[in-house]
MINUNU-71002 format. One record per residue (C-alpha): x, y, z. Coordinates in Angstrom, 2 decimals. Example, Ala and Ser with C-alpha at 12.3 -4.5 7.8 and 13.67 -1.06 7.14 Angstrom:
% MINUNU-71002
r x->12.30 | y->-4.50 | z->7.80 .
r x->13.67 | y->-1.06 | z->7.14 .
***
This chain:
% MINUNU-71002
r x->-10.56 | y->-46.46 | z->37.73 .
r x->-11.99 | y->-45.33 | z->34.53 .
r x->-10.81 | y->-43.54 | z->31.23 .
r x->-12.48 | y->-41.03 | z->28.60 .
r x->-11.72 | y->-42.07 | z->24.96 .
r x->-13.01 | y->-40.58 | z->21.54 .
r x->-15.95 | y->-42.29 | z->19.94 .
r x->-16.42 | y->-40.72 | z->16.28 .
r x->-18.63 | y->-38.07 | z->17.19 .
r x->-19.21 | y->-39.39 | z->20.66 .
r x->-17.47 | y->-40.34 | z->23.63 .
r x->-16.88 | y->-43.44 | z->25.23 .
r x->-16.06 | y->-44.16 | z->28.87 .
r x->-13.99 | y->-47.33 | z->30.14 .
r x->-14.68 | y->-48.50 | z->33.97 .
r x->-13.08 | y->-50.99 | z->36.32 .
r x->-13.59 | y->-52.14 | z->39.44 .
r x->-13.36 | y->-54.91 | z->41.84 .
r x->-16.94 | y->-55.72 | z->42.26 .
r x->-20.38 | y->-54.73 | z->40.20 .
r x->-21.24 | y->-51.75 | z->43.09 .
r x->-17.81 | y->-50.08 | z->42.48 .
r x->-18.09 | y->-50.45 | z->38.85 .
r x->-21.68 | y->-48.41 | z->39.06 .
r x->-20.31 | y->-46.24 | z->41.39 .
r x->-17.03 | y->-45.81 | z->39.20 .
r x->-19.78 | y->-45.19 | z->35.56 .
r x->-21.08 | y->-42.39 | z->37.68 .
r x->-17.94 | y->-40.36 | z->38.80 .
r x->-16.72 | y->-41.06 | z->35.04 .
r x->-19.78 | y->-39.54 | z->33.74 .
r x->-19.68 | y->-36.23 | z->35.94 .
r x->-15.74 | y->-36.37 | z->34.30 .
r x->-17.50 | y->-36.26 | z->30.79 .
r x->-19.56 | y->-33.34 | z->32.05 .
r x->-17.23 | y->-31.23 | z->34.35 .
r x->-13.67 | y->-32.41 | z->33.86 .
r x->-11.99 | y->-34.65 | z->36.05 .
r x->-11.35 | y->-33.25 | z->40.04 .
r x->-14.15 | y->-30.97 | z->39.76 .
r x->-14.51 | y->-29.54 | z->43.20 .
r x->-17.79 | y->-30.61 | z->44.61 .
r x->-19.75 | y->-29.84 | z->47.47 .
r x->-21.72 | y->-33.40 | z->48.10 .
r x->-24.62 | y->-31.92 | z->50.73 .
r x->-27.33 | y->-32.47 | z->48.40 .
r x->-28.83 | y->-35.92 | z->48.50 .
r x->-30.41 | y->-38.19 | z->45.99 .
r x->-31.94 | y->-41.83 | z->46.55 .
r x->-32.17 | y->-43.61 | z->43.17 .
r x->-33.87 | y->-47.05 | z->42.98 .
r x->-34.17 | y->-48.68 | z->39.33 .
r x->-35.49 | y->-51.56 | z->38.88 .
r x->-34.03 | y->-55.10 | z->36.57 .
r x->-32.06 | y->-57.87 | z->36.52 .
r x->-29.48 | y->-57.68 | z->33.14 .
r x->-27.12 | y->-55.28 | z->34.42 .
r x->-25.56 | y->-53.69 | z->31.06 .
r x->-29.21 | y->-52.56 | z->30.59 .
r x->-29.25 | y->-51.80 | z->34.17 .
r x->-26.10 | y->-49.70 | z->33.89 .
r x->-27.69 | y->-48.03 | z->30.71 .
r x->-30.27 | y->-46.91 | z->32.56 .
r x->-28.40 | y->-46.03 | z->35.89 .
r x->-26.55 | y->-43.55 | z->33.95 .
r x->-29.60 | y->-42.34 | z->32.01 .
r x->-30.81 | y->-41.57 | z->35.38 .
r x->-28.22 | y->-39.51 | z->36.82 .
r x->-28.20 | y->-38.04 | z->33.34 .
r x->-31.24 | y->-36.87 | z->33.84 .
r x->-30.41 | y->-35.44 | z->37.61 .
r x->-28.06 | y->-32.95 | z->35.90 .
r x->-30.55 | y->-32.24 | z->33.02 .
r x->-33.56 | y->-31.47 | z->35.19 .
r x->-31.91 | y->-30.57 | z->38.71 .
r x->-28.72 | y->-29.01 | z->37.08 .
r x->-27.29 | y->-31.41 | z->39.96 .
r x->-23.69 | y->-32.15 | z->39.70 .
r x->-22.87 | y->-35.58 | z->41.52 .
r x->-19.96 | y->-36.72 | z->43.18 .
r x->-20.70 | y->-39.23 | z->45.50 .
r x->-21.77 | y->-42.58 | z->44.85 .
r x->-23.31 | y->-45.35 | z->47.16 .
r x->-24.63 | y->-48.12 | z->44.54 .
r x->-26.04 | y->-51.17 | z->45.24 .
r x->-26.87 | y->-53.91 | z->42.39 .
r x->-28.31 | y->-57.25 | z->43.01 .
r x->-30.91 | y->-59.41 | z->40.92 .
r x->-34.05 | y->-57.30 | z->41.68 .
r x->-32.02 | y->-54.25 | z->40.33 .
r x->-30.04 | y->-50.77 | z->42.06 .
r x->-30.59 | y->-48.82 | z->44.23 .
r x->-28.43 | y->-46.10 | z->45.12 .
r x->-27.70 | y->-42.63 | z->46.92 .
r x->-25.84 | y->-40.24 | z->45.30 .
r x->-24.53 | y->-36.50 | z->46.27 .
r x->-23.82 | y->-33.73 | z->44.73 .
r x->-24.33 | y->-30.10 | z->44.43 .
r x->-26.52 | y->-27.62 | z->42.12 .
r x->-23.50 | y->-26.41 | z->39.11 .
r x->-22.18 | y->-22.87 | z->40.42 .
r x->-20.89 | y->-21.05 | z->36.89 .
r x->-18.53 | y->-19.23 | z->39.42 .
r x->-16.89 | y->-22.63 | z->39.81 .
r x->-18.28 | y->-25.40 | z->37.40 .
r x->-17.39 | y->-25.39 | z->33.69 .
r x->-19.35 | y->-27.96 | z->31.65 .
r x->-16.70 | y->-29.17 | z->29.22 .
r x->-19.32 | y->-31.92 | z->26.97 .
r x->-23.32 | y->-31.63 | z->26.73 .
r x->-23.87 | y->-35.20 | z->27.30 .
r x->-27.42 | y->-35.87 | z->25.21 .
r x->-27.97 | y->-39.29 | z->26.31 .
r x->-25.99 | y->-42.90 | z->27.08 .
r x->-25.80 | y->-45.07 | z->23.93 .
r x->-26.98 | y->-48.81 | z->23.78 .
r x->-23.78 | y->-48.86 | z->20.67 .
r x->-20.82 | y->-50.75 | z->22.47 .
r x->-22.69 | y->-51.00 | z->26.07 .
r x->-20.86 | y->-54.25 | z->28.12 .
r x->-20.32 | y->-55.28 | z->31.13 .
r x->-17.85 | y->-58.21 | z->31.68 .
r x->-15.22 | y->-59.71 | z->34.37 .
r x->-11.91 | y->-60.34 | z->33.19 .
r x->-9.38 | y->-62.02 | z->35.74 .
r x->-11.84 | y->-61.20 | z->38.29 .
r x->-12.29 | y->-57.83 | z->37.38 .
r x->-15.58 | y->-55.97 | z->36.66 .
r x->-15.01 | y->-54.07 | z->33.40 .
r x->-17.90 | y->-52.00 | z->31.42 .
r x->-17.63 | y->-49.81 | z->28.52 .
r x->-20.46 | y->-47.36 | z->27.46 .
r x->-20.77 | y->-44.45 | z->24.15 .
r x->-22.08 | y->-41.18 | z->25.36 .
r x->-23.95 | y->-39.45 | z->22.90 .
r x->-22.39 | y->-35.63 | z->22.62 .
***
């Protein structure tokens, strides 16, 4: 689960899940949502294995999404698919997606970067929870 909300200038994404993998997994998907729009159809057949090293996980999730930030920005690869695992040496990850087809993709926000402003990670009744700014 996740949900978009204005920042100022920026926009701010709101993630929950039931452990620390879904709620990386869960940053991701709400990220492409920032860039495509929610229930963009994707074709997942490209493949992408990320592995990012650290051990304090807000920073770790600030540069997870920096990451697949930079995917799109260099590969023009939209992602869909997320397979995250975090532990205390750090993530690693494969993710899917598909080059953006302008037949088919519309990018509704040019996300710049991910913001350190607001960026935390906590569990609340045994929930993971995370909020993050996107610079936009």
């Amino acid at each position: 689960m996740f949900e978009i909300f204005d920042h100022t200038a920026d926009l701010g994404i709101r993630v929950a899940a039931s452990d620390v993998d879904a709620l990386f997994a869960e940053a991701g998907r709400a990220l492409f949502a920032v860039i495509v729009g929610e229930g963009a159809n994707l074709d997942c057949r490209e493949r992408v294995e990320i592995r990012i090293a650290g051990n304090d996980r807000e920073y770790l999730l600030l540069d997870w999404l920096s990451e697949l930030l930079y995917l799109f920005e260099t590969r023009k690869l939209l992602l869909g698919q997320f397979d995250v695992h975090v532990d205390d040496r750090g993530l690693t990850a494969e993710v899917r997606g598909e080059p953006i087809d302008p037949a088919r993709h519309n990018v509704e926000h040019e996300v710049k970067a991910i913001t350190y402003h607001g960026l935390r990670i906590e569990t609340i009744d045994g929930r993971w929870q995370a909020e993050v700014i996107l610079d936009i």
